[in-house]
C-alpha positions as MATLAB code, in Angstrom:
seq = 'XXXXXXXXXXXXXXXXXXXXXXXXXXXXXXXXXXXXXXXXXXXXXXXXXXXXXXXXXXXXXXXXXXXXXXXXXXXXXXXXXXXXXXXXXXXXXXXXXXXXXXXXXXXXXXXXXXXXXXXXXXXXXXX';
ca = [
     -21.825    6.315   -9.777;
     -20.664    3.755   -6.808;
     -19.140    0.561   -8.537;
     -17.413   -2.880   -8.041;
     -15.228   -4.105  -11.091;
     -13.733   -7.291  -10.581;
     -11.000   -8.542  -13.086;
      -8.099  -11.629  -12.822;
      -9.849  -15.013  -13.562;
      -9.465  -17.163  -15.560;
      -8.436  -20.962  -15.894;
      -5.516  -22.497  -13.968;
      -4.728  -26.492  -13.200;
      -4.693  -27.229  -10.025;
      -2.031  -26.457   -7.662;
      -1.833  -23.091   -9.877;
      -2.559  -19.719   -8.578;
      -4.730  -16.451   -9.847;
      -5.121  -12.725   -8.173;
      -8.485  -11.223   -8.518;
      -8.930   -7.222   -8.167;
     -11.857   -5.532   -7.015;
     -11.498   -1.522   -7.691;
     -14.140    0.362   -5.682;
     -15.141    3.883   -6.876;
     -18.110    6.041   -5.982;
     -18.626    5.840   -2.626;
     -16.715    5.952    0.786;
     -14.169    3.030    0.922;
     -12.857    3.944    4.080;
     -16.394    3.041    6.148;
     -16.275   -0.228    4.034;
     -15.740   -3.664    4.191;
     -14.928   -5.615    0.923;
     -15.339   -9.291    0.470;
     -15.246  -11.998   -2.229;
     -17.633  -14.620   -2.186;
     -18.361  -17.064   -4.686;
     -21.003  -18.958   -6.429;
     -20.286  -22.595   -8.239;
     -23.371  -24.318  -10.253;
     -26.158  -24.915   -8.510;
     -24.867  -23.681   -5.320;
     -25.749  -20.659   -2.990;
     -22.980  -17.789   -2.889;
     -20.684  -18.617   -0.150;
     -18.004  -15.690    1.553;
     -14.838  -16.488    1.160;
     -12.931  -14.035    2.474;
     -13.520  -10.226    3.868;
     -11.360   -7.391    4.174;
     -12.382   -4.072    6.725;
     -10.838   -0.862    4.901;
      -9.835    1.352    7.815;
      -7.747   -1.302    9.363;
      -7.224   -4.149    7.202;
      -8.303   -6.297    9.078;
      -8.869   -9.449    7.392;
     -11.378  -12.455    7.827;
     -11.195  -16.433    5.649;
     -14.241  -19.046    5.074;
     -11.735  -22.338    6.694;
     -11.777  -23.617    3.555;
      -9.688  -21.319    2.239;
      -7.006  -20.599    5.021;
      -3.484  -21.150    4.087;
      -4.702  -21.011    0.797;
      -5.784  -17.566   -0.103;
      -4.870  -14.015    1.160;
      -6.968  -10.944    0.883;
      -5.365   -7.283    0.657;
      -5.939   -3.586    0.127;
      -4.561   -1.076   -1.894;
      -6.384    2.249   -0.265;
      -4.565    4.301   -2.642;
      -6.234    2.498   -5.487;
      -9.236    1.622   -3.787;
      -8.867   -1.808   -4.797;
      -8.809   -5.354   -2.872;
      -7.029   -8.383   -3.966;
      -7.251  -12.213   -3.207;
      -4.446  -13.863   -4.158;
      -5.559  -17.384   -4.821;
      -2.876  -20.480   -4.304;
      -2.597  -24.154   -4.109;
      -5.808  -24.116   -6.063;
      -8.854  -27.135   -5.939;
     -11.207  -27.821   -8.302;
     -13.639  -27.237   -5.792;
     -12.336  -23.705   -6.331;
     -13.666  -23.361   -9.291;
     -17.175  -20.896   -9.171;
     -18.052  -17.026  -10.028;
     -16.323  -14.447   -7.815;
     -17.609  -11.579   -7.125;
     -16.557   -8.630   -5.003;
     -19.197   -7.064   -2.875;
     -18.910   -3.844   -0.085;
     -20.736   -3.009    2.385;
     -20.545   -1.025    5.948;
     -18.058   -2.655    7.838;
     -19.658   -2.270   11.031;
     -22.424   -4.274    9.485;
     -20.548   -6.817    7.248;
     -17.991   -8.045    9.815;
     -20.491   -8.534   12.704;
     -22.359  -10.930   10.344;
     -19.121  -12.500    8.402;
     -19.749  -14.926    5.983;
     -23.556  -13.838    5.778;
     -24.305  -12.007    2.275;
     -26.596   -9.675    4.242;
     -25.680   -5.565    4.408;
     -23.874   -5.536    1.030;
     -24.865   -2.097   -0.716;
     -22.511   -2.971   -4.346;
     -22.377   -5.912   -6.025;
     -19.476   -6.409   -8.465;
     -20.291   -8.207  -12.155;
     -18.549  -11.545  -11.571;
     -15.371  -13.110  -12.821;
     -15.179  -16.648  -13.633;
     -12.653  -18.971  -12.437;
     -12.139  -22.260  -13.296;
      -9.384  -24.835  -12.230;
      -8.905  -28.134  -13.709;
      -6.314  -30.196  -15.567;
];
């Protein structure tokens, strides 16, 4: 069974920080890209950032640079964003999603070519 499970929110003031982990299973990582992208109230999901598995290479929604930094474990088959300096415009659903890379990073921040969907974590940042 290929699977997304996405755990780390929570709530956090702002300036505070929060890692999310997405741990992939199921399916071959290694031809994958992994991103986060995130979905606030009445909004459409936006990317935020995107990680390619063979290489690491990484890519950010501008809103974000500085700010947050994506990473792989490929031992654990598991991404991270490490979230700092935190906004309340932060604050949405994250959710992890993977799909071919060579698909995923040609059309980076687009939602399109994602094959798994993770369940959502919620994060929420105000004082």
């Amino acid at each position: 069974q290929s699977q997304l499970v996405e755990s780390g929110g929570g709530s956090v003031q702002p300036g505070g920080s929060l890692r999310l982990s997405c741990a992939a299973s199921g399916f071959a990582v290694h031809e994958f890209a992994i991103g986060w992208f995130r979905q606030a109230p009445g909004e459409e999901r936006e990317g935020v950032s995107l990680i390619r598995m063979s290489d690491g290479a990484t890519y950010y929604n501008d809103s974000v640079k500085g700010r947050f930094t994506i990473s792989r474990d490929n031992a654990k088959n598991t991404v991270y964003l490490e979230m700092n300096s935190l906004k309340s415009e932060d604050t949405a659903v994250y959710y992890c999603g993977a799909g071919e890379a060579v698909i995923t990073v040609a059309v980076w921040p687009s939602r399109v070519g994602y094959d798994y969907w993770g369940q959502g974590t919620q994060v929420t940042v105000s004082s």
